[in-house]
py3Dmol code that shows the C-alpha trace and the ligand (Angstrom):
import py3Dmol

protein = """\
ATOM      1  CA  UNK A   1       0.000   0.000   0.000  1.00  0.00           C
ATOM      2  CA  UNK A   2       1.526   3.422  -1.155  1.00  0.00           C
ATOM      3  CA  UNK A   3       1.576   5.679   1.909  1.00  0.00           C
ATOM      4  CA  UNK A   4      -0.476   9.133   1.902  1.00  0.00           C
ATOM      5  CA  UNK A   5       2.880  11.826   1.044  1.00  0.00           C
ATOM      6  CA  UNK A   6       1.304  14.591  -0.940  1.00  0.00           C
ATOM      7  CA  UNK A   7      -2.227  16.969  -0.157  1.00  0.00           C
ATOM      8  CA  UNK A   8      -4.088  19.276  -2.585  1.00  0.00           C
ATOM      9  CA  UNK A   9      -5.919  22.392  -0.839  1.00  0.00           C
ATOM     10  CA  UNK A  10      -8.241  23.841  -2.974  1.00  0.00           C
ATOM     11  CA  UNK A  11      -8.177  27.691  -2.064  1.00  0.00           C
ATOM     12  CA  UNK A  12      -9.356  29.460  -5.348  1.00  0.00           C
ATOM     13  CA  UNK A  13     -13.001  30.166  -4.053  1.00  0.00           C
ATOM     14  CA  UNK A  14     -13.915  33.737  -4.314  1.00  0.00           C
ATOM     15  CA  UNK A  15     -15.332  33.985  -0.381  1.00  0.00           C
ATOM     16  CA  UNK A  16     -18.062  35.592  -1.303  1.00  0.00           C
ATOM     17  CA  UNK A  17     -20.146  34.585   1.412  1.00  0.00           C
ATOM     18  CA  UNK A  18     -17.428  37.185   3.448  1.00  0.00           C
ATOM     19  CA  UNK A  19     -17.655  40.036   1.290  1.00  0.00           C
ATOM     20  CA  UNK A  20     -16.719  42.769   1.270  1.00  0.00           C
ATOM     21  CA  UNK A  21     -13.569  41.405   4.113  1.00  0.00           C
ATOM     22  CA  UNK A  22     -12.980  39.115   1.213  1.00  0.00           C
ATOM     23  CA  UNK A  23     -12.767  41.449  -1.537  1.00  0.00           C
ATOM     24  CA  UNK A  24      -9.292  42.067  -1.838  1.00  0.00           C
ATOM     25  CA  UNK A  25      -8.052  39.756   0.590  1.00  0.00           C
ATOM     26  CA  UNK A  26      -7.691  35.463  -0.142  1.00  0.00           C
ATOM     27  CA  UNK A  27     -10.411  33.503   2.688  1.00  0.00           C
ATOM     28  CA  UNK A  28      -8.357  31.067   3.808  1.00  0.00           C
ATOM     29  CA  UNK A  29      -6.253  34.085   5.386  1.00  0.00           C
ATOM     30  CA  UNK A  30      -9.465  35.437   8.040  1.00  0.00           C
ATOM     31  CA  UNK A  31      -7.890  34.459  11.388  1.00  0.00           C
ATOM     32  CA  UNK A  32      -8.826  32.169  13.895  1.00  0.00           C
ATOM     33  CA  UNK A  33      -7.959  33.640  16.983  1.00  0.00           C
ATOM     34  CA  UNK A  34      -4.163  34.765  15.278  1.00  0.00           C
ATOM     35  CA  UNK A  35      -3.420  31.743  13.111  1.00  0.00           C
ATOM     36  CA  UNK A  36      -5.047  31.805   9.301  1.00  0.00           C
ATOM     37  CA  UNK A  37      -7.730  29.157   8.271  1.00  0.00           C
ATOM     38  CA  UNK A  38      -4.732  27.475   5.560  1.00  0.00           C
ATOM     39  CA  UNK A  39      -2.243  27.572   8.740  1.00  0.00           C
ATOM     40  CA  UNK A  40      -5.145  25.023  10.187  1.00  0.00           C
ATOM     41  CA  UNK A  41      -5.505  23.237   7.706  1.00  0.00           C
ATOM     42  CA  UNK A  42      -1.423  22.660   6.759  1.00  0.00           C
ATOM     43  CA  UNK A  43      -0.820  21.702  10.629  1.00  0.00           C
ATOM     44  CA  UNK A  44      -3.342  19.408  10.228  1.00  0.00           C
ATOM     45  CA  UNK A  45      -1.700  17.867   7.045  1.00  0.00           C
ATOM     46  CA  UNK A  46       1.877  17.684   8.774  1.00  0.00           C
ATOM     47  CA  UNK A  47       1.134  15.550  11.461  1.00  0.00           C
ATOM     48  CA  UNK A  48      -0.762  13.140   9.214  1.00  0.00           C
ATOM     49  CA  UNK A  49       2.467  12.875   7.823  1.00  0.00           C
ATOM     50  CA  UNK A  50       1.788  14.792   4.377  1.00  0.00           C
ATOM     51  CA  UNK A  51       5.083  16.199   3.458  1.00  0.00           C
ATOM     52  CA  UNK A  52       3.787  18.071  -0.207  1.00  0.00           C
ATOM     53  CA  UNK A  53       0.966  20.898   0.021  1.00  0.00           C
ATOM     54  CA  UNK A  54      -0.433  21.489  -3.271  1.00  0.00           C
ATOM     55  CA  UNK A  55      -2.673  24.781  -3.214  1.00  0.00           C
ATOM     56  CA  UNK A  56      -5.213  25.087  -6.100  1.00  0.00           C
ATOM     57  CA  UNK A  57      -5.285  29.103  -6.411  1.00  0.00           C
ATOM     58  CA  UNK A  58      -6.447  31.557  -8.369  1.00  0.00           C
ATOM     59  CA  UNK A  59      -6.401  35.291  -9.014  1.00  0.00           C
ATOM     60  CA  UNK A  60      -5.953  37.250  -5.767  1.00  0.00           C
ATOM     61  CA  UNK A  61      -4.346  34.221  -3.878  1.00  0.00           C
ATOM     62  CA  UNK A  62      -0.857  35.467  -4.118  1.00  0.00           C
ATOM     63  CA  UNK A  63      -1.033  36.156   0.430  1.00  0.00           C
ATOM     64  CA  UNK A  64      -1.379  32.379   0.457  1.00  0.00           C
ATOM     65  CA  UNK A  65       2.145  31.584  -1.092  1.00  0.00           C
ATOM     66  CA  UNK A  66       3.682  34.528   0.631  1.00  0.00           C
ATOM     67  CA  UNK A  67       2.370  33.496   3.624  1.00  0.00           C
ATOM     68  CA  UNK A  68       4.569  30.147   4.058  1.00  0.00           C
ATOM     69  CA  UNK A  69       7.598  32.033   2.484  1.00  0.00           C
ATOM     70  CA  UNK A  70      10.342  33.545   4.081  1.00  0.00           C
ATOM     71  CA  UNK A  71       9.757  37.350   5.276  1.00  0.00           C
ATOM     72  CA  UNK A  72      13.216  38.980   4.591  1.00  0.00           C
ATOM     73  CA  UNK A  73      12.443  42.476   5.968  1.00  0.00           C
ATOM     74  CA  UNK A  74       9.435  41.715   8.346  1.00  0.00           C
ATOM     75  CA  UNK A  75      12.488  38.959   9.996  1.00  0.00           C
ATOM     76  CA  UNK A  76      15.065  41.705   9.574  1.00  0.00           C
ATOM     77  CA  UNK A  77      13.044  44.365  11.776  1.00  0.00           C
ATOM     78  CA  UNK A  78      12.323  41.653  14.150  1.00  0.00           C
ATOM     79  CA  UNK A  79      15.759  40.877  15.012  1.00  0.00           C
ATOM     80  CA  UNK A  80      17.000  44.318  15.191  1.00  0.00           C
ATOM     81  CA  UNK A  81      14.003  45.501  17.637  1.00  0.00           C
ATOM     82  CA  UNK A  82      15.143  41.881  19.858  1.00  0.00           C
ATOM     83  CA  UNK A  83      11.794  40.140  19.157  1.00  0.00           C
ATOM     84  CA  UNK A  84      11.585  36.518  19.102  1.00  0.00           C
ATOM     85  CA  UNK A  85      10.655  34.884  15.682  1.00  0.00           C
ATOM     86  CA  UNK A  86       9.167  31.859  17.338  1.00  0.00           C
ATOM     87  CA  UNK A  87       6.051  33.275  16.476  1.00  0.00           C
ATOM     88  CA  UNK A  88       6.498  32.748  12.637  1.00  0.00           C
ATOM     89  CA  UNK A  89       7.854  28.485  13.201  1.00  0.00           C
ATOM     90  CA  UNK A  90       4.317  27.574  11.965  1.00  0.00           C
ATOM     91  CA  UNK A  91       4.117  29.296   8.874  1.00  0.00           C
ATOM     92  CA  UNK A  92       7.909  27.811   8.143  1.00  0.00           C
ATOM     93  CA  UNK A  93       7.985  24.663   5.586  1.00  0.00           C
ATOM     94  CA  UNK A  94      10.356  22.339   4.331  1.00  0.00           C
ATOM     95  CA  UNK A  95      12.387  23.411   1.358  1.00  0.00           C
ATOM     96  CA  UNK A  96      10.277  22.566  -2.087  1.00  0.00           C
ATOM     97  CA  UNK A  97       7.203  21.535   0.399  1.00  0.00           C
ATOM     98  CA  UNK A  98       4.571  23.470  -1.147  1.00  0.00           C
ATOM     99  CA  UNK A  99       3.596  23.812  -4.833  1.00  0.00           C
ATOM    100  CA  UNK A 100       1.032  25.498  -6.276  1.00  0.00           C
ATOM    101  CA  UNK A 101      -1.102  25.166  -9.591  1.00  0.00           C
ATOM    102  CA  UNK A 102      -3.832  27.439 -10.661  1.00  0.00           C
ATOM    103  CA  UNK A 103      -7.529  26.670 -11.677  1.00  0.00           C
ATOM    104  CA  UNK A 104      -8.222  29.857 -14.405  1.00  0.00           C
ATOM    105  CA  UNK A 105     -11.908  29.579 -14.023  1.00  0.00           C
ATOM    106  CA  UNK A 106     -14.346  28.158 -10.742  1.00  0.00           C
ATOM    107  CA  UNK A 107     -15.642  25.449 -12.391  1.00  0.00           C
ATOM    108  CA  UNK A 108     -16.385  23.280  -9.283  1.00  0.00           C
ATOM    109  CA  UNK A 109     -14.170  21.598  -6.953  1.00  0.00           C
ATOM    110  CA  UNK A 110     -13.645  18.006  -8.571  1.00  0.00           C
ATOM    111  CA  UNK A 111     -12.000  20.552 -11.379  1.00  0.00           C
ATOM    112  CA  UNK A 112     -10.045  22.223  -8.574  1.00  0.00           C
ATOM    113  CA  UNK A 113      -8.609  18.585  -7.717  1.00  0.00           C
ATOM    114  CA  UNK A 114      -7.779  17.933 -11.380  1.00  0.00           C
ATOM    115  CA  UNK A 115      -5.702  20.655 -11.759  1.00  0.00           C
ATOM    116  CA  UNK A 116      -3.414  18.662  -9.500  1.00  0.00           C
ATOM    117  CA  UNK A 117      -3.527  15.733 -11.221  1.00  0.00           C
ATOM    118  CA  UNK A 118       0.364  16.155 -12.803  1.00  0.00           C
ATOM    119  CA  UNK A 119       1.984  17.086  -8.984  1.00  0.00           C
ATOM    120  CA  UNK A 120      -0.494  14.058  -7.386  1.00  0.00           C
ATOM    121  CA  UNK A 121       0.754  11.781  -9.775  1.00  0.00           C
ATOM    122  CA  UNK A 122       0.261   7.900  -9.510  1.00  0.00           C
ATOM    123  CA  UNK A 123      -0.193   7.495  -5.514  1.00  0.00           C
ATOM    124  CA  UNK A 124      -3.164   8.443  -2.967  1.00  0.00           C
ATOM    125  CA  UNK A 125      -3.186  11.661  -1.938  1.00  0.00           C
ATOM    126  CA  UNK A 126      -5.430  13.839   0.520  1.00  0.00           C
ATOM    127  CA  UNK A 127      -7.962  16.399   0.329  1.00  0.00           C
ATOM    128  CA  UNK A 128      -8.331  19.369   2.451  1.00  0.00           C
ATOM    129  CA  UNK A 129     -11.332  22.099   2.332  1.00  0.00           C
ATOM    130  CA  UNK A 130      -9.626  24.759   5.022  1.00  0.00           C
ATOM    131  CA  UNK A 131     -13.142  26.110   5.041  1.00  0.00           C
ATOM    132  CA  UNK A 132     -13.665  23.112   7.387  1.00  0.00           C
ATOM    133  CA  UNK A 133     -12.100  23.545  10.229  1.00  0.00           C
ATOM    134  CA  UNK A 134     -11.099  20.372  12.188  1.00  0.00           C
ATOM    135  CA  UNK A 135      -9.687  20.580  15.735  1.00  0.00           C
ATOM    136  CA  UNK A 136      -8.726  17.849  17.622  1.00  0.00           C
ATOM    137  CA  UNK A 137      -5.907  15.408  19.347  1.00  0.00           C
ATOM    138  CA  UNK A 138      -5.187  13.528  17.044  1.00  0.00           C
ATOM    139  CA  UNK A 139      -6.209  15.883  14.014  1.00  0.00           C
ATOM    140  CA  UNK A 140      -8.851  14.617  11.865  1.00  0.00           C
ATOM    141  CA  UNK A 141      -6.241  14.011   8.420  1.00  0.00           C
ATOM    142  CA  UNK A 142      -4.373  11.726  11.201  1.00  0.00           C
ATOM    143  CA  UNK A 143      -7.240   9.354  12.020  1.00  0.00           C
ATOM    144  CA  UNK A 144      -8.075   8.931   8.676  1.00  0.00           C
ATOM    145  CA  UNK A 145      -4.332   8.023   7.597  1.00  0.00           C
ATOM    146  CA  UNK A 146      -4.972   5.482  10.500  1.00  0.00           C
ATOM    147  CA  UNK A 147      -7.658   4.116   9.117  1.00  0.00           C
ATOM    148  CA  UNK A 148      -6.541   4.116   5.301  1.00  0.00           C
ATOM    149  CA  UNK A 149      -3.574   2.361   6.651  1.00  0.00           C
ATOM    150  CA  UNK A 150      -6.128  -0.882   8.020  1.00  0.00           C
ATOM    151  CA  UNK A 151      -8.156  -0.887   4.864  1.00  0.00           C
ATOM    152  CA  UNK A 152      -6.539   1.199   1.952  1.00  0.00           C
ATOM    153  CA  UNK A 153      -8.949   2.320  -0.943  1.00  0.00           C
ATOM    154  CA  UNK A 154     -10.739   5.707  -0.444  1.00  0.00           C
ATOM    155  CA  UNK A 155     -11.507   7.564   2.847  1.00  0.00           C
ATOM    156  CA  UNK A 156     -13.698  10.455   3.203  1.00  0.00           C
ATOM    157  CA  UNK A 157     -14.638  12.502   6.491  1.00  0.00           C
ATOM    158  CA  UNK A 158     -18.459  11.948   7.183  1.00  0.00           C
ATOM    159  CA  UNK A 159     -20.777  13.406   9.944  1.00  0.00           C
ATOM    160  CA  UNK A 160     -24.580  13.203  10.837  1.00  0.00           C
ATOM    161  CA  UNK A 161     -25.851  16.546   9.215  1.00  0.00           C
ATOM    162  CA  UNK A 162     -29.265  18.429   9.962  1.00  0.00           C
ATOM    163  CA  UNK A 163     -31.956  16.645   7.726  1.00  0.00           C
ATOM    164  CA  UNK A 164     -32.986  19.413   6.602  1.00  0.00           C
ATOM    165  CA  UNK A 165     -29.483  20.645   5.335  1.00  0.00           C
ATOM    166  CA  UNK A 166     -28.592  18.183   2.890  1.00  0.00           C
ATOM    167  CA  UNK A 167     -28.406  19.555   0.499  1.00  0.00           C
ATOM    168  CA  UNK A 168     -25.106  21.910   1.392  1.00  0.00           C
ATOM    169  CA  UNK A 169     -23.204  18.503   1.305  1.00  0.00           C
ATOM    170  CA  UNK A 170     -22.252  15.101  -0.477  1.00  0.00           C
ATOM    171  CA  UNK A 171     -24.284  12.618   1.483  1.00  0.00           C
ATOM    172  CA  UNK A 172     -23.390   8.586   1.430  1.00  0.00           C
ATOM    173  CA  UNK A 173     -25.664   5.745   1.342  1.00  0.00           C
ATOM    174  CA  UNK A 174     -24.228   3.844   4.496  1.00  0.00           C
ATOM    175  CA  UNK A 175     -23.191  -0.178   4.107  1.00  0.00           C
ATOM    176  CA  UNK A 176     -22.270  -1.942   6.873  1.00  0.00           C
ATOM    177  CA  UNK A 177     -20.470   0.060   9.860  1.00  0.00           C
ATOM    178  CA  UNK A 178     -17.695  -1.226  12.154  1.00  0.00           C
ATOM    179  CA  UNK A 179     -16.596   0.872  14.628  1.00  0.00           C
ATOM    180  CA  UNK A 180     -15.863   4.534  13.065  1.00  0.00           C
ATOM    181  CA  UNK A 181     -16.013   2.624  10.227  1.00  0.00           C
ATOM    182  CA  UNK A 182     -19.028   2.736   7.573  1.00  0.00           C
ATOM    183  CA  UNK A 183     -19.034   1.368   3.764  1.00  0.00           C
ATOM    184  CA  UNK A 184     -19.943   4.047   1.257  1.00  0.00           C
ATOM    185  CA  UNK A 185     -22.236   1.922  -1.198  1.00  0.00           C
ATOM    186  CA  UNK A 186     -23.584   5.347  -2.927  1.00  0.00           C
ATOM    187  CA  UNK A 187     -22.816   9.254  -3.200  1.00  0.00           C
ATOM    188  CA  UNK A 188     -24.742  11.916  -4.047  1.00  0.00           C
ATOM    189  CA  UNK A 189     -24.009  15.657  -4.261  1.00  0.00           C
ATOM    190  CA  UNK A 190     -26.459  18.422  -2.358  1.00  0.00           C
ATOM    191  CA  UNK A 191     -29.468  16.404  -2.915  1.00  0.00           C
ATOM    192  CA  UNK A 192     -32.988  17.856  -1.366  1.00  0.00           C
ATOM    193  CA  UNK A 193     -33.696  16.429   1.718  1.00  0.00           C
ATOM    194  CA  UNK A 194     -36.371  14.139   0.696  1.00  0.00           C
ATOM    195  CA  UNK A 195     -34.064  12.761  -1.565  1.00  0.00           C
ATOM    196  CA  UNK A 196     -30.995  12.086   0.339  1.00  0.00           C
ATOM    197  CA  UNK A 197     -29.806   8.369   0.993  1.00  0.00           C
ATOM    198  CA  UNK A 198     -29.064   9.635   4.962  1.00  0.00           C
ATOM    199  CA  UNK A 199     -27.907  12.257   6.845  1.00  0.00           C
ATOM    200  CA  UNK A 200     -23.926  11.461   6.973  1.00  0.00           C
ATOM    201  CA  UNK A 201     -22.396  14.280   5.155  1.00  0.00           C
ATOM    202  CA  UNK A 202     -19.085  14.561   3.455  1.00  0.00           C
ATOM    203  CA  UNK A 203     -16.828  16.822   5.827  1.00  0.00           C
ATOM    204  CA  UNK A 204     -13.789  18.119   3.945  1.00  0.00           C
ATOM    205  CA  UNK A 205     -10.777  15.641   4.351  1.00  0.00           C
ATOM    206  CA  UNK A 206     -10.758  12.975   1.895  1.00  0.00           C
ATOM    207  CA  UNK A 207      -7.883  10.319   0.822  1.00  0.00           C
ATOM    208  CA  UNK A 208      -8.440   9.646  -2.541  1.00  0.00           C
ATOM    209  CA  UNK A 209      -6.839   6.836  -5.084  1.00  0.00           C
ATOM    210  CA  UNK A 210      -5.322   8.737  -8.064  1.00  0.00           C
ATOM    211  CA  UNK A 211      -7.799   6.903 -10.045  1.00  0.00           C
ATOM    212  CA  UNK A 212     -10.044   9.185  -9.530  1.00  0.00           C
ATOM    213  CA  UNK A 213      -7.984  11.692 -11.625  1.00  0.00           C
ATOM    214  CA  UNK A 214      -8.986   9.673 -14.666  1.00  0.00           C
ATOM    215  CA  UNK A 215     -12.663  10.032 -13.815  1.00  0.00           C
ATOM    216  CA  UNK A 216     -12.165  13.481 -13.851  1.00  0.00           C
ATOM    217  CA  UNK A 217     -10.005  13.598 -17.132  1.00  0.00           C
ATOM    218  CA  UNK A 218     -13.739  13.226 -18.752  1.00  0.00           C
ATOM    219  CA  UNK A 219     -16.098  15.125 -16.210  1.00  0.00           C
ATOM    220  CA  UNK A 220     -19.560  15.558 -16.094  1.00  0.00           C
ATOM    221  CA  UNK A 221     -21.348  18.911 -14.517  1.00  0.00           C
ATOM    222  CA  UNK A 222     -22.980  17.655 -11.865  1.00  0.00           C
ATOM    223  CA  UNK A 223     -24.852  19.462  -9.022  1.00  0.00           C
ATOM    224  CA  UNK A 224     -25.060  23.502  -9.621  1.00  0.00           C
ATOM    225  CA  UNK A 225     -23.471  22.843 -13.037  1.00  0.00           C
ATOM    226  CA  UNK A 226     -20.316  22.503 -11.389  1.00  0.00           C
ATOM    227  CA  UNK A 227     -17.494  20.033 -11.851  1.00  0.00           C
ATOM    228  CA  UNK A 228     -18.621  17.990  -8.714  1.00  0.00           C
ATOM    229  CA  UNK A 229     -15.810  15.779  -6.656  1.00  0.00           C
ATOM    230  CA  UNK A 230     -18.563  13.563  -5.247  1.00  0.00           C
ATOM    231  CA  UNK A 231     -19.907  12.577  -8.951  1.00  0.00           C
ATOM    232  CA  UNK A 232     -16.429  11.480  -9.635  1.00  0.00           C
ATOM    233  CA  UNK A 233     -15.797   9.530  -6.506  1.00  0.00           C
ATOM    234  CA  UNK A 234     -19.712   7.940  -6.567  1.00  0.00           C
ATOM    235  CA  UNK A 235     -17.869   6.075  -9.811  1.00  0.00           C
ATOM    236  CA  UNK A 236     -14.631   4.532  -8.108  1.00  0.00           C
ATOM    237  CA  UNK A 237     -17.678   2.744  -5.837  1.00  0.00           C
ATOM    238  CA  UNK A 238     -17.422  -1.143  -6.633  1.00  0.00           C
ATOM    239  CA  UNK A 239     -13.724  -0.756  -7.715  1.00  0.00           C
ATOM    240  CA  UNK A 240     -11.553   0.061  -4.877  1.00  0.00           C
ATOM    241  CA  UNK A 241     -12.978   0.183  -1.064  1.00  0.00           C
ATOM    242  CA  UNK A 242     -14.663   3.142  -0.292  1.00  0.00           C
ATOM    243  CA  UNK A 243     -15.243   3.869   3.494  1.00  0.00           C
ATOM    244  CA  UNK A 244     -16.471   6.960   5.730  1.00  0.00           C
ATOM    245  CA  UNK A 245     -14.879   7.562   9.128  1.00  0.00           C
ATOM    246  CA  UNK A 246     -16.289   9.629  11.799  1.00  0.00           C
ATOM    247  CA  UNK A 247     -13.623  11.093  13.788  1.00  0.00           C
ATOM    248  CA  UNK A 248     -12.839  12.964  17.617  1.00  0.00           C
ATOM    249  CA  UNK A 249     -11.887  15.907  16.283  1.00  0.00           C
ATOM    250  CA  UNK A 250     -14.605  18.728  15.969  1.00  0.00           C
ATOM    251  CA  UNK A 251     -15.972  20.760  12.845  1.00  0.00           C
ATOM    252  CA  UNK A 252     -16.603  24.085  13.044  1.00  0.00           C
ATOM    253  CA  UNK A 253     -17.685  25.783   9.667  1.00  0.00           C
ATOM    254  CA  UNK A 254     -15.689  28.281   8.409  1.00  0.00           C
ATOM    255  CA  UNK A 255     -17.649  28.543   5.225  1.00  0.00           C
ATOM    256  CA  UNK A 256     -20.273  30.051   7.308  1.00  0.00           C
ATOM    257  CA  UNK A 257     -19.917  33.411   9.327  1.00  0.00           C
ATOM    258  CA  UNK A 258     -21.762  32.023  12.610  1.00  0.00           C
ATOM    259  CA  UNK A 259     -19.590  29.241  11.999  1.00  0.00           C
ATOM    260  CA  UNK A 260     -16.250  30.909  11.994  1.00  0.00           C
ATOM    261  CA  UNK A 261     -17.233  33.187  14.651  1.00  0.00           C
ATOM    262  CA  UNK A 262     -18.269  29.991  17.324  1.00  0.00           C
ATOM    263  CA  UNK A 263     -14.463  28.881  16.047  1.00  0.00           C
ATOM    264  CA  UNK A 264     -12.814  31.821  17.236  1.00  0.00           C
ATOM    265  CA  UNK A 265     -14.846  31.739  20.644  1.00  0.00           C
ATOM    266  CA  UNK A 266     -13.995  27.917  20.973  1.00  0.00           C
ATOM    267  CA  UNK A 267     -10.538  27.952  20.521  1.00  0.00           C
ATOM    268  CA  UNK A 268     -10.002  31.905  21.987  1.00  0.00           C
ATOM    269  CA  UNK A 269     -11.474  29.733  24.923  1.00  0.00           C
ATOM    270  CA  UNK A 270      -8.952  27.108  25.233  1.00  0.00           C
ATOM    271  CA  UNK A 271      -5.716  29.526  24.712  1.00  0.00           C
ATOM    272  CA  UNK A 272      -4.113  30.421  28.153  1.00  0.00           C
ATOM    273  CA  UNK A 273      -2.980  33.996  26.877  1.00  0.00           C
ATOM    274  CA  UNK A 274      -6.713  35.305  25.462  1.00  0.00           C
ATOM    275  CA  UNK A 275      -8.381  32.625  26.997  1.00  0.00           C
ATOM    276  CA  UNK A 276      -9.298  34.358  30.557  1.00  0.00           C
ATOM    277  CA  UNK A 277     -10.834  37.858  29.149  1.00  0.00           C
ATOM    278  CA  UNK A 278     -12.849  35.925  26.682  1.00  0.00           C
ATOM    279  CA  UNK A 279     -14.127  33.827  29.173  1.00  0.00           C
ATOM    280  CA  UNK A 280     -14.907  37.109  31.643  1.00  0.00           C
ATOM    281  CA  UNK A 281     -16.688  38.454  28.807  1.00  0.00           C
ATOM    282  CA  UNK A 282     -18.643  35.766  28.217  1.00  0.00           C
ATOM    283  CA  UNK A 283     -19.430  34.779  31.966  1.00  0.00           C
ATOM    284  CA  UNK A 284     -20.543  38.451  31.949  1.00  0.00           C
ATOM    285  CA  UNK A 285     -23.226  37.960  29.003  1.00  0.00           C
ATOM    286  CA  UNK A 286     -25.699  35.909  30.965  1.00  0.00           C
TER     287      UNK A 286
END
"""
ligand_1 = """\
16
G1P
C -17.963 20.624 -0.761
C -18.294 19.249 -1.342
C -19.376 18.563 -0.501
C -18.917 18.486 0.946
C -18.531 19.886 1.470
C -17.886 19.786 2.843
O -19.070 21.463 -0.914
O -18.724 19.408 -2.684
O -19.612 17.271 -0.997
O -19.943 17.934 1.741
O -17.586 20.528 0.596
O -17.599 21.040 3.392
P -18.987 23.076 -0.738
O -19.049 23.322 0.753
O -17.697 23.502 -1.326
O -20.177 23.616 -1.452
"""
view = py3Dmol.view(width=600, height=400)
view.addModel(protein, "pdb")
view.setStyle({"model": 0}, {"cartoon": {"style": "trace"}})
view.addModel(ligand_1, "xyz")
view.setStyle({"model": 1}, {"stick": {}})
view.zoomTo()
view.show()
């Protein structure tokens, strides 16, 4: 079994649901608490082991890139004022560690994944939507290396959704479960609730067989006439195992502006240095 080395982040979506603090200014880099949602999301790859980020960008993305370089002047002026740089370790990555590609035009995010298809190459590689924010000991990407590593094949992130919310996410038909463990037998992308096989929705971390990058060589629009990753995956069903885990680690939606703000409150909670005036203030709310 070829271990999981290499992760595609697809971070070309426009944000518009965070306009207009998205208008000039790349999503993935709003702050949680004082780390950006891609700094998340890259931890999270590293200690599954993932040693190549692949960012899918687009126009306006360049803070992304910049982001895990080196800062010449900004480490410069550090120095000379006596401040530590510790601050900036997370943001540092291996030598040749992160590539990017572009996708020119939003045509959904099985596209997205394809334009990744020449740095995946031929071995499994992971998916990661920073917009879903995963925290936990051990990280969500982690558990699901775990499990890939019992039962190979094709591992995506599920959760019990709202019923009547559906149709914001891929939703499995469920084989038999063991454990964390359930058999995907069917996927479908956004249906209506009265049509959806269950409520266990795709979360976004998947470890996909590069198999499914020959699906996508010929796609078909699926759902919102986009390029859909779930349409492409529902084929690979029957070929190689296909399996939904549910893991410890907790979602919080970053896609969603109540979403990101519970994030910040969460994890401002748990931080020893902003933790204790957070918690005043919100002691003092009730
Ligand atoms: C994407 C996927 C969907 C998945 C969701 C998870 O949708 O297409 O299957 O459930 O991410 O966040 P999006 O949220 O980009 O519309």
């Amino acid at each position: 079994m070829k271990p999981v080395r290499k992760a595609v982040f697809p971070v070309a979506g426009l944000g518009t649901r965070f306009l207009p603090a998205t208008k000039a200014f790349a999503k993935e880099m709003l702050p949680v608490v004082d780390r950006p949602l891609i700094q998340y999301a890259v931890d999270e790859a590293r200690e599954a082991g993932i040693e190549q980020m692949i960012f899918v960008t687009g126009r306006g993305k360049a803070a992304l890139e910049d982001y895990f370089d080196i800062a010449y002047e900004l480490e410069a002026t550090m120095r000379e004022r006596g401040k530590s740089l510790d601050v900036l370790e997370p943001t540092r990555l291996p030598a040749g560690a992160l590539a990017s590609v572009r996708q020119q035009e939003p045509l959904g995010l099985g596209h997205a994944v394809w334009c990744a298809r020449d740095i995946v190459g031929d071995e499994p590689f992971a998916v990661l939507l920073p917009d879903d924010l995963m925290w936990g000991n051990p990280g969500c990407l982690r558990e699901m290396v775990d499990d890939y590593e019992e039962v190979g094949g094709n591992i995506i992130c599920v959760e019990e959704v709202a019923p009547e919310k559906t149709a914001s996410y891929g939703i499995i038909t469920p084989g038999a479960t063991s454990g964390n463990r359930t058999e995907v037998k069917g996927l479908v992308e956004k249906p209506k609730p009265e049509e959806a096989p269950s409520t266990l929705g795709i979360i976004g971390r998947y470890i996909l067989q590069p198999e499914v990058m020959r699906i996508l060589d010929n796609p078909e629009r699926g759902a919102g006439g986009e390029i859909q990753l779930t349409d492409a995956m529902a084929r690979l069903i029957g070929t190689q195992p296909f399996h939904g885990v549910t893991v410890g680690a907790k979602r919080y939606d970053c896609g969603d502006k109540a979403g990101f703000i519970t994030a910040n409150l969460a994890l401002a909670l748990e931080r020893e240095d902003v933790g204790p005036a957070v918690r005043a203030f919100v002691a003092d709310l009730r």
